[in-house]
C-alpha positions in Angstrom: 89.4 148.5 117.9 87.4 151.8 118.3 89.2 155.0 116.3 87.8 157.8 116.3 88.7 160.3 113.2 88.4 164.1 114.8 88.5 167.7 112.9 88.0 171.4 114.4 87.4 174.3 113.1 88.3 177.5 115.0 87.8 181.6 115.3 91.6 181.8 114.6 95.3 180.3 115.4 95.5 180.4 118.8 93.6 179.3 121.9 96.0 181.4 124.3 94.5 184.4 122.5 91.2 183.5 123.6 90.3 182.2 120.3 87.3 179.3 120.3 86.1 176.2 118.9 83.4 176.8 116.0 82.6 173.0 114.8 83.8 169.6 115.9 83.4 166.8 113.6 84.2 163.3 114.1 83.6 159.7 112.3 84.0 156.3 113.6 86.0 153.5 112.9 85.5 150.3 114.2 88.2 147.3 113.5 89.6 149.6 110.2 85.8 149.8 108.8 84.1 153.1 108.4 80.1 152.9 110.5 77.7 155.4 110.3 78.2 156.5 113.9 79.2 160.2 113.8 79.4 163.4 116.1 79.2 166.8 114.3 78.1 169.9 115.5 78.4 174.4 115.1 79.1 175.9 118.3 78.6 179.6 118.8 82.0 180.6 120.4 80.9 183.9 122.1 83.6 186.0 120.5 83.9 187.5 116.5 85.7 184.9 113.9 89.0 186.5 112.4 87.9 187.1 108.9 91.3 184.5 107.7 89.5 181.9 109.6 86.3 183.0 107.4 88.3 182.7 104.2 89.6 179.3 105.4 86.1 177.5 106.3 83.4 180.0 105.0 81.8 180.2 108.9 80.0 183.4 110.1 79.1 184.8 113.5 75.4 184.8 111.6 75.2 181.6 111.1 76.7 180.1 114.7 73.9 182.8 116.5 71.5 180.4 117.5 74.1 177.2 117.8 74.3 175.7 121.2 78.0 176.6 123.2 80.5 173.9 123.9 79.2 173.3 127.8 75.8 172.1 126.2 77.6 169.7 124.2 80.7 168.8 126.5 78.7 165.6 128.1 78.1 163.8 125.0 81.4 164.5 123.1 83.5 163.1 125.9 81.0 160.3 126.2 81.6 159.5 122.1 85.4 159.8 122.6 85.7 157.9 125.5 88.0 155.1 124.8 88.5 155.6 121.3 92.1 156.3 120.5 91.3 159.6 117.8 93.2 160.0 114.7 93.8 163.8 114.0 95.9 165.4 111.5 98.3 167.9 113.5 96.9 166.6 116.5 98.5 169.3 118.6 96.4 172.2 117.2 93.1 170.4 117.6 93.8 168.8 121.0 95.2 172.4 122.0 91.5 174.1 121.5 89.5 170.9 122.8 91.8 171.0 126.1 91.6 175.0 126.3 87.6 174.5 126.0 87.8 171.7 128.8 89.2 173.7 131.1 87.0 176.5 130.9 84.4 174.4 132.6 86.5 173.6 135.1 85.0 170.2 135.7 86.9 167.9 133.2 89.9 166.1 133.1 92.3 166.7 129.7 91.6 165.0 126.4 94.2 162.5 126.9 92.6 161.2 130.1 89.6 159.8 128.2 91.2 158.8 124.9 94.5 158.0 123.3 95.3 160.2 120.2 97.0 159.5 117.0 98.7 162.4 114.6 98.6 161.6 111.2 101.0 164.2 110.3 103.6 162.4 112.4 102.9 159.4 110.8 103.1 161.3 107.0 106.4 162.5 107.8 107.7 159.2 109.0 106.4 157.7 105.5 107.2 160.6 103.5 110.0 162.2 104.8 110.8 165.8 103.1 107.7 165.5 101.2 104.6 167.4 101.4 101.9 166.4 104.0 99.0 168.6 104.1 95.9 166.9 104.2 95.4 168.2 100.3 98.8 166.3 99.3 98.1 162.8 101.1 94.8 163.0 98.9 96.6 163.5 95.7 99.5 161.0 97.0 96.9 158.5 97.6 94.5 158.6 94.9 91.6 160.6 97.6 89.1 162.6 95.6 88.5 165.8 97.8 87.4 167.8 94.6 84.3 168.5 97.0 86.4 170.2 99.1 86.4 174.3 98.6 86.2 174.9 101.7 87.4 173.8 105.2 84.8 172.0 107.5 85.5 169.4 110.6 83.0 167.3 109.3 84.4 167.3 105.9 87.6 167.0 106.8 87.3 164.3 109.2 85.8 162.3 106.4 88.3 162.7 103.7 91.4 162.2 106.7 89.5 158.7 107.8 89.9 157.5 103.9 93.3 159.0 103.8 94.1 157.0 106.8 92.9 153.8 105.9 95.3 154.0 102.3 98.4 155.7 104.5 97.8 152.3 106.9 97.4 149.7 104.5 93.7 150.1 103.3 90.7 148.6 105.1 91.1 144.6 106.2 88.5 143.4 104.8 85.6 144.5 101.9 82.9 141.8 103.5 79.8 143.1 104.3 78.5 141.2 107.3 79.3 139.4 109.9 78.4 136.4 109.3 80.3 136.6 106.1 83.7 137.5 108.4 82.8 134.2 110.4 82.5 131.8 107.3 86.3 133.1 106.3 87.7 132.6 110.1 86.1 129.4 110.1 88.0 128.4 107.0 91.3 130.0 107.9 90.8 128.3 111.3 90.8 124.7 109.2 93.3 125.8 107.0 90.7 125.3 103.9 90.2 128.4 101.6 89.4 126.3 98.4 87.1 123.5 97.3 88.7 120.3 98.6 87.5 118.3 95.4 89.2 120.8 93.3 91.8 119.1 90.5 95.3 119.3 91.3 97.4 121.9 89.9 99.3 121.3 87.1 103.1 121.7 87.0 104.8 122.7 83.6 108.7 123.0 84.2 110.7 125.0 81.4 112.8 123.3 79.0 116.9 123.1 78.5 116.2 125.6 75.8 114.6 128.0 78.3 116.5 127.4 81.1 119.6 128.2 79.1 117.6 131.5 77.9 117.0 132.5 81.3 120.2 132.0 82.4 121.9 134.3 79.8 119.7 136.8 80.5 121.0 137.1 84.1 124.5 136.9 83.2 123.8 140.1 81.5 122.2 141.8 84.4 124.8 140.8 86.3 127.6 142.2 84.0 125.5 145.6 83.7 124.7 145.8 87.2 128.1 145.3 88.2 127.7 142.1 89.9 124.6 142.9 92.0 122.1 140.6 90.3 120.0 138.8 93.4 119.1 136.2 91.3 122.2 134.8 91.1 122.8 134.8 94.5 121.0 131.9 95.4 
């Protein structure tokens, strides 16, 4: 499975307002592992930055002078999404300014005809309901570092949300490092083997009358204290 993790950064709030798309940054994922594959690039959006949008990712009309606009680029970003389902955090502002840029050219179908799209802040609330979900609180929730982070960037931020991901989803499936390594595993789960057949057997030490008794007593008193809900007693 190919998942593409996809950030923005913008001139301001609102596409509606004429407002444009200043850097796209994406990382792959392929089967829940991380590759090297990447799009990033600074697009000069032919209009002035709001100076909030400054404060938020430190990007100047200076420094997107000479940077390419989003028609020079529009070819190979759709050709890296395509097929992909992307995982973006409050997917609606992002797809919002990539669909607005799309249709300026006239000539492209919307996002969501070349690639299915994931919000991870939809998927935070489901998990952490009434909880905080920026992107800075799911990194503290799940042990991220993003100390590096002072200030906003689509590359950045696509990086930190594709580890935040993987530990929201259950982590990544596997640490092995090639693929031959993933084949000798499959083979073995495929036999039903995943230990040394000449291996001793296990040992089996069962717990005395004295212990038993012990154990016993011990849940008759969380059964007393917990007003009869003790599960071990149920069985």
């Amino acid at each position: 499975m190919r998942q593409i993790v996809l950030d923005t950064e913008t001139t301001g709030l609102e596409p509606a307002e004429g407002h444009r798309i200043i850097e796209i940054g994406c990382i792959e994922i392929v089967n829940r592992q991380r590759t090297d594959n990447q799009f990033h690039v600074y697009l000069n959006p032919d209009r002035e930055i709001e100076q909030g949008a400054v404060d938020v990712h430190g990007i100047t009309n200076e420094f997107l002078a000479e940077r390419p606009r989003f028609p020079e680029v529009a070819d190979r970003f759709i050709t890296f999404i395509s097929g992909a389902e992307l995982i973006i955090h409050n997917a609606p502002f992002d797809v919002g300014f990539i669909n607005h840029e799309l249709e300026r050219l006239q000539e492209y179908d919307q996002l969501e005809r070349y690639c299915s799209v994931l919000d991870t802040l939809t998927v935070a609330r489901k998990k952490h309901p009434g909880q905080r979900n920026s992107l800075d609180a799911l990194c503290k929730r799940y042990g991220i570092n993003n100390s590096h982070r002072d200030l906003h960037g689509a590359l950045l931020d696509a990086e930190i949300l594709a580890d935040v991901y993987l530990a929201m989803t259950g982590g990544q499936t596997s640490l092995l490092l090639s693929d031959e390594g993933a084949q000798k595993v499959n083979a073995k789960k495929s036999t039903g083997i995943l230990h040394a057949v000449d291996r001793p057997s296990i040992k089996v030490i069962y717990c005395s009358q004295e212990e038993q008794r012990a154990h016993e007593l011990r849940l008759d008193i969380i059964d007393k204290e917990s007003g009869g809900r003790c599960l071990w007693k149920r069985g």
